[in-house]
Backbone atoms as SQL, in Angstrom:
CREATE TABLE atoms (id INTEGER PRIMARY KEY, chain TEXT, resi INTEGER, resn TEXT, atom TEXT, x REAL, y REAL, z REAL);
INSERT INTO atoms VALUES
  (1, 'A', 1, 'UNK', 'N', -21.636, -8.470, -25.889),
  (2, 'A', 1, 'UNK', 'CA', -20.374, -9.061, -25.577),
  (3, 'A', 1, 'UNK', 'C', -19.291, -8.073, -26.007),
  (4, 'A', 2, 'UNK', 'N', -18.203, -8.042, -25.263),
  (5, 'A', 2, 'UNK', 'CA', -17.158, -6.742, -25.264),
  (6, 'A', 2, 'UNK', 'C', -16.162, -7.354, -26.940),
  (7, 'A', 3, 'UNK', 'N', -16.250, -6.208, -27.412),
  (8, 'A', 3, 'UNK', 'CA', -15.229, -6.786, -28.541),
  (9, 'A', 3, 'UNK', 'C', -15.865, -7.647, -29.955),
  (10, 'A', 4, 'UNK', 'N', -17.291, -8.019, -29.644),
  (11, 'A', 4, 'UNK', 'CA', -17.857, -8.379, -30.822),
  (12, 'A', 4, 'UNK', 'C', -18.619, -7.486, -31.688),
  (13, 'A', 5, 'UNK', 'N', -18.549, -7.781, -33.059),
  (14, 'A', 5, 'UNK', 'CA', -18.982, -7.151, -33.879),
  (15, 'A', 5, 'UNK', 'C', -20.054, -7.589, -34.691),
  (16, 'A', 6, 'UNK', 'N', -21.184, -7.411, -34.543),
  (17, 'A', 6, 'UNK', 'CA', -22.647, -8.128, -35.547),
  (18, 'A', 6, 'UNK', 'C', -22.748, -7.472, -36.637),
  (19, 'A', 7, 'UNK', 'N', -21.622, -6.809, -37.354),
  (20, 'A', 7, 'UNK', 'CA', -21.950, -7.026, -38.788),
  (21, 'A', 7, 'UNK', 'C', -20.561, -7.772, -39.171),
  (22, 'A', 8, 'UNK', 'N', -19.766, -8.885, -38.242),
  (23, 'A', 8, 'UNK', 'CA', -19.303, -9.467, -39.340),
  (24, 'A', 8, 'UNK', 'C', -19.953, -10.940, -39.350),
  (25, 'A', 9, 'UNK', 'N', -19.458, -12.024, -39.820),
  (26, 'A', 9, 'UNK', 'CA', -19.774, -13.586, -40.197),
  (27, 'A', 9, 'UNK', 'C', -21.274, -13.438, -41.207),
  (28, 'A', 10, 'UNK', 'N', -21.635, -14.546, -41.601),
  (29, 'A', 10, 'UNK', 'CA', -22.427, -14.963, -42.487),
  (30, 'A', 10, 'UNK', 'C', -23.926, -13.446, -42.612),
  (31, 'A', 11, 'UNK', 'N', -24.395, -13.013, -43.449),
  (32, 'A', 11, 'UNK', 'CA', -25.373, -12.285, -43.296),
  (33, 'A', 11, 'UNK', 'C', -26.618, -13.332, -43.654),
  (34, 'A', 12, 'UNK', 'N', -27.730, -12.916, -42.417),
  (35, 'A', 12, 'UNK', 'CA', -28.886, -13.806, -42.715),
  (36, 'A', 12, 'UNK', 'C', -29.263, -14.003, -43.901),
  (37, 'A', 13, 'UNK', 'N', -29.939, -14.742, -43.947),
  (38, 'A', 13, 'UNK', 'CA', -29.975, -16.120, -45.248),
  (39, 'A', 13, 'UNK', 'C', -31.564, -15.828, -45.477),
  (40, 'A', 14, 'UNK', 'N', -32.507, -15.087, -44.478),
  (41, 'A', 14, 'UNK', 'CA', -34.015, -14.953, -44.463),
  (42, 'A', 14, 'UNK', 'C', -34.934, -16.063, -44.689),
  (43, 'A', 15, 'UNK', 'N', -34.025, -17.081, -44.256),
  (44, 'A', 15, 'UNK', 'CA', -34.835, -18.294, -44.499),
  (45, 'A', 15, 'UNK', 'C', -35.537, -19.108, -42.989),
  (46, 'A', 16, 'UNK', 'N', -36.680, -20.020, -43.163),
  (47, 'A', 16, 'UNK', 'CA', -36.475, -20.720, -42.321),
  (48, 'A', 16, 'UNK', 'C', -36.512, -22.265, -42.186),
  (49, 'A', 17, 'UNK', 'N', -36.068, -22.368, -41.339),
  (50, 'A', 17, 'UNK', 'CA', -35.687, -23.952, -41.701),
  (51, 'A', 17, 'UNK', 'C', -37.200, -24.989, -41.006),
  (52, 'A', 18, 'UNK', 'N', -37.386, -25.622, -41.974),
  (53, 'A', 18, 'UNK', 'CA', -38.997, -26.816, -42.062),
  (54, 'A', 18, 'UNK', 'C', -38.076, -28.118, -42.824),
  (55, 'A', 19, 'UNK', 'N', -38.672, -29.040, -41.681),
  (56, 'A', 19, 'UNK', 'CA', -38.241, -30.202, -42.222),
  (57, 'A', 19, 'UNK', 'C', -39.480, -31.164, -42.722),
  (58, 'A', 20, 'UNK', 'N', -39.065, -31.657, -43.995),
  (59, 'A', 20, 'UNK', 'CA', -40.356, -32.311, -44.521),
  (60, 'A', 20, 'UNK', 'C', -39.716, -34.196, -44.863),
  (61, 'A', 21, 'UNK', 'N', -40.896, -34.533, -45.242),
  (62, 'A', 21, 'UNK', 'CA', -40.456, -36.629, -44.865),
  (63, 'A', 21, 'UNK', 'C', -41.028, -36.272, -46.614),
  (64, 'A', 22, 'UNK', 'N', -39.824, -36.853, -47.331),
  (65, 'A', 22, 'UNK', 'CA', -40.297, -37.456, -49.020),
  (66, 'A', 22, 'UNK', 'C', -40.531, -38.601, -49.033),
  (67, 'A', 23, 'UNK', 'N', -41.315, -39.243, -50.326),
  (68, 'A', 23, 'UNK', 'CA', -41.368, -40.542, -50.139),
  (69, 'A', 23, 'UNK', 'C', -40.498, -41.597, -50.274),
  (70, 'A', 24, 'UNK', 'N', -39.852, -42.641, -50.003),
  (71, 'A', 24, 'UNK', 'CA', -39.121, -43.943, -50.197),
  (72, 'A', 24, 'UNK', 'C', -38.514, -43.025, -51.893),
  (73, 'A', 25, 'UNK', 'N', -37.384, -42.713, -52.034),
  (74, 'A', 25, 'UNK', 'CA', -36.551, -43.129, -53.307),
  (75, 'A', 25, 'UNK', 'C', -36.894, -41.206, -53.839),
  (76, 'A', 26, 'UNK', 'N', -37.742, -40.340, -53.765),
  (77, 'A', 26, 'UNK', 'CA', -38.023, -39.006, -54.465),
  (78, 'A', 26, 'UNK', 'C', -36.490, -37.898, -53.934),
  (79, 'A', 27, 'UNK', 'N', -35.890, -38.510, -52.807),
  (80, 'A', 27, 'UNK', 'CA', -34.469, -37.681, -52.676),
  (81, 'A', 27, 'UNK', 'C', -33.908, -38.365, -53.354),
  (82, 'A', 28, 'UNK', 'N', -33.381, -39.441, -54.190),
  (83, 'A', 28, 'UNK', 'CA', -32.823, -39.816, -54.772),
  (84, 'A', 28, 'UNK', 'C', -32.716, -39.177, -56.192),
  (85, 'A', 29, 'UNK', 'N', -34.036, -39.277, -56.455),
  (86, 'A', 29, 'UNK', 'CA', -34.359, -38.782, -57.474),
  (87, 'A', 29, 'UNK', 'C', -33.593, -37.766, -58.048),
  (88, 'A', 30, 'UNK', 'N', -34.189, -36.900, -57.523),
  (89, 'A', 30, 'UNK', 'CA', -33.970, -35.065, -57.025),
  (90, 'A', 30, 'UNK', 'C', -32.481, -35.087, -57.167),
  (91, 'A', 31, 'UNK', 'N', -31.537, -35.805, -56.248),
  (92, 'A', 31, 'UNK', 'CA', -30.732, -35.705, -56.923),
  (93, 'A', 31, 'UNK', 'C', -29.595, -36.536, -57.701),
  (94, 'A', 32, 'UNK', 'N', -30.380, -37.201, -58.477),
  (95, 'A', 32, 'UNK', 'CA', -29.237, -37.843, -59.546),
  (96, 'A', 32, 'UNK', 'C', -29.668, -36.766, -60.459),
  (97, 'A', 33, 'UNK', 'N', -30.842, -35.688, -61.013),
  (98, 'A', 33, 'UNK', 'CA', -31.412, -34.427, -61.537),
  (99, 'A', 33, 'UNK', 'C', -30.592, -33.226, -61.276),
  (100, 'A', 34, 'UNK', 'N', -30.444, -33.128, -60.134),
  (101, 'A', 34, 'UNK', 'CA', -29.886, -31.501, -59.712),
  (102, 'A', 34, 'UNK', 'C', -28.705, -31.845, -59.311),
  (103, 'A', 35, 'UNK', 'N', -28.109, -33.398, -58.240),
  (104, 'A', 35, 'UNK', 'CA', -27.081, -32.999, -57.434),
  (105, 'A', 35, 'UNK', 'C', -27.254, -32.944, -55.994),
  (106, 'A', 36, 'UNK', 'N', -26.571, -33.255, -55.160),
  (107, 'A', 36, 'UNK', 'CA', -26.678, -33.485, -53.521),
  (108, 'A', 36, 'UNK', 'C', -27.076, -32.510, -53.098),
  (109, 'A', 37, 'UNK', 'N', -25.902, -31.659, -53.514),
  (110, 'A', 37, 'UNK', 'CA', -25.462, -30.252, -53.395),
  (111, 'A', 37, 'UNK', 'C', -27.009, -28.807, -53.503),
  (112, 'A', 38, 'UNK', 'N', -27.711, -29.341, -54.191),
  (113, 'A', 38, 'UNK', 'CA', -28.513, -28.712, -54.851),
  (114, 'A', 38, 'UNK', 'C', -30.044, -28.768, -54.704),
  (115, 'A', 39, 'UNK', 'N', -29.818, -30.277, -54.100),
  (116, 'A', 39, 'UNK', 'CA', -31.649, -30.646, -53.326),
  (117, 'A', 39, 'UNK', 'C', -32.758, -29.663, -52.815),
  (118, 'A', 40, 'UNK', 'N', -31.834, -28.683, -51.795),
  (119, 'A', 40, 'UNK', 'CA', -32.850, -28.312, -51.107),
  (120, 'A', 40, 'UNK', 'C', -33.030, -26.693, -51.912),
  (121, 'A', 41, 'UNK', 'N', -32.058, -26.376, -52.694),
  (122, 'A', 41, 'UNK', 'CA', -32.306, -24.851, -53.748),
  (123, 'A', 41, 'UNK', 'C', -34.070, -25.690, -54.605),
  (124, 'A', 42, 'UNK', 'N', -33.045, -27.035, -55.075),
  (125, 'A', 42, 'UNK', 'CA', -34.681, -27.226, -56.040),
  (126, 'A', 42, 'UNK', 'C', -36.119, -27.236, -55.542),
  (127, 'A', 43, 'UNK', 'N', -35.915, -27.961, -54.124),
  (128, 'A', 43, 'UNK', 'CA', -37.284, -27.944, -53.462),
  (129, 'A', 43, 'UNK', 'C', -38.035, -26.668, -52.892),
  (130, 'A', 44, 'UNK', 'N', -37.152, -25.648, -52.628),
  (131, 'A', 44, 'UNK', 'CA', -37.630, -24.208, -52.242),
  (132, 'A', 44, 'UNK', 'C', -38.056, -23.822, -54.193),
  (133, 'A', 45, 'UNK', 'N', -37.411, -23.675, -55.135),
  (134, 'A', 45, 'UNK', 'CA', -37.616, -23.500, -56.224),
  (135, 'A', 45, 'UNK', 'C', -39.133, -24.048, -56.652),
  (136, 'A', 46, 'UNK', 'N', -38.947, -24.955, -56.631),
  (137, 'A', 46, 'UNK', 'CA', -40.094, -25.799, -56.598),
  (138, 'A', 46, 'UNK', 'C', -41.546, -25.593, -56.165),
  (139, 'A', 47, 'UNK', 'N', -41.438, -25.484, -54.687),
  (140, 'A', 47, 'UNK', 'CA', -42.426, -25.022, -54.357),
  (141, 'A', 47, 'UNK', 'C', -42.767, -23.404, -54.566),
  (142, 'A', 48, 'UNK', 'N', -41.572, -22.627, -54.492),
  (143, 'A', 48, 'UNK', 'CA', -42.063, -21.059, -54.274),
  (144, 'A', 48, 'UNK', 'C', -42.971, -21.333, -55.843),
  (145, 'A', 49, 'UNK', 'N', -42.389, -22.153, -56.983),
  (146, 'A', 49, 'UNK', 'CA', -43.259, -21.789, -58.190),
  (147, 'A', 49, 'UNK', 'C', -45.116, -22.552, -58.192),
  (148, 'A', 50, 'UNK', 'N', -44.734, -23.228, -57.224),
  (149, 'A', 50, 'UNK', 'CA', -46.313, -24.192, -57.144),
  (150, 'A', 50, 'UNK', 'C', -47.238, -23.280, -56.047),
  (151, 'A', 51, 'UNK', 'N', -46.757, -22.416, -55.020),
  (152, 'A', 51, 'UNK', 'CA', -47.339, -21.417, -54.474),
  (153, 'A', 51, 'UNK', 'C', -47.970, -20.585, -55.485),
  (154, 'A', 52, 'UNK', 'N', -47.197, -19.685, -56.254),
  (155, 'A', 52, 'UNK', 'CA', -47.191, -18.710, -56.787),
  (156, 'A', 52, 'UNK', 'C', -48.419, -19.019, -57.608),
  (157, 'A', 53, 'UNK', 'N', -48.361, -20.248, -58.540),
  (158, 'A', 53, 'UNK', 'CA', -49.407, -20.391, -59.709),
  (159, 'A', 53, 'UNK', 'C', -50.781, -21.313, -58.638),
  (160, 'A', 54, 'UNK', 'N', -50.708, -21.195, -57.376),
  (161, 'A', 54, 'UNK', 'CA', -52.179, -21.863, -56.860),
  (162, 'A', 54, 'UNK', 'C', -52.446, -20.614, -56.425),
  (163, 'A', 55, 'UNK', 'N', -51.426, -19.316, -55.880),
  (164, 'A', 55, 'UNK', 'CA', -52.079, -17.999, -55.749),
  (165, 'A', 55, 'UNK', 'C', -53.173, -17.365, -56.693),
  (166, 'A', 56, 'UNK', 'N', -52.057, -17.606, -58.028),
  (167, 'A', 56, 'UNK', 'CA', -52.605, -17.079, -59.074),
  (168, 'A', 56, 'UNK', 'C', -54.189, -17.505, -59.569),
  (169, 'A', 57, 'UNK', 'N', -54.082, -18.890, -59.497),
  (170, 'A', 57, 'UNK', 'CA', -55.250, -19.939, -59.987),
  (171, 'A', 57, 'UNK', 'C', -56.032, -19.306, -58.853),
  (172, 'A', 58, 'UNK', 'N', -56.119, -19.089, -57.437),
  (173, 'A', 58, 'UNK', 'CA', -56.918, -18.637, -56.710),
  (174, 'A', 58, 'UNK', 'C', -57.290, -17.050, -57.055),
  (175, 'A', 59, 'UNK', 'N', -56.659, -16.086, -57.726),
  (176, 'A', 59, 'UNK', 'CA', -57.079, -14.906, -58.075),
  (177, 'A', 59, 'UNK', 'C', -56.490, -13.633, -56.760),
  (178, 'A', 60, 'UNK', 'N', -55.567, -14.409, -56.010),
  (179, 'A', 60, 'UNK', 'CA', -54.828, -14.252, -55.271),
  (180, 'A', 60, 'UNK', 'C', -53.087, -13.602, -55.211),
  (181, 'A', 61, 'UNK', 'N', -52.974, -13.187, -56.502),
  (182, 'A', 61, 'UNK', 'CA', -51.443, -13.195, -56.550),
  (183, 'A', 61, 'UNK', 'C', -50.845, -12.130, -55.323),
  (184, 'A', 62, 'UNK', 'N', -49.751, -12.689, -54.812),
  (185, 'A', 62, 'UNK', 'CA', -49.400, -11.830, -53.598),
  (186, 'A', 62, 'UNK', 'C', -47.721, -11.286, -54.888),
  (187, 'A', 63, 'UNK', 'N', -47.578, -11.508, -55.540),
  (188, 'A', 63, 'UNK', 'CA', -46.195, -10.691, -56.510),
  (189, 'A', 63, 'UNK', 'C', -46.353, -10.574, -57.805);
């Protein structure tokens, strides 16, 4: 496109977006803990650390 520039606005984020179903009341949870704001940092947090230590437990570490 004439006149646009792709290095300005937001720089990718390297994420991708997966939508998951919690149970009845566990978003609630989550955040009266962290915050509205903050839900989905904890759940990536969350899991990247429950990956990491079933890598590990598997003898698998990928970091």
């Amino acid at each position: 496109m004439a006149g646009y520039d792709a290095s300005m606005g937001r720089p990718p984020l390297n994420v991708k977006s997966t939508n998951i179903r919690l149970p009845e009341g566990l978003g609630e949870r989550i955040d009266a803990l962290v915050g509205r704001q903050r839900r989905a940092a904890f759940i990536r947090d969350v899991l990247e650390r429950e990956v990491v230590r079933l890598e590990n437990e598997k003898g698998n570490p990928v970091r």
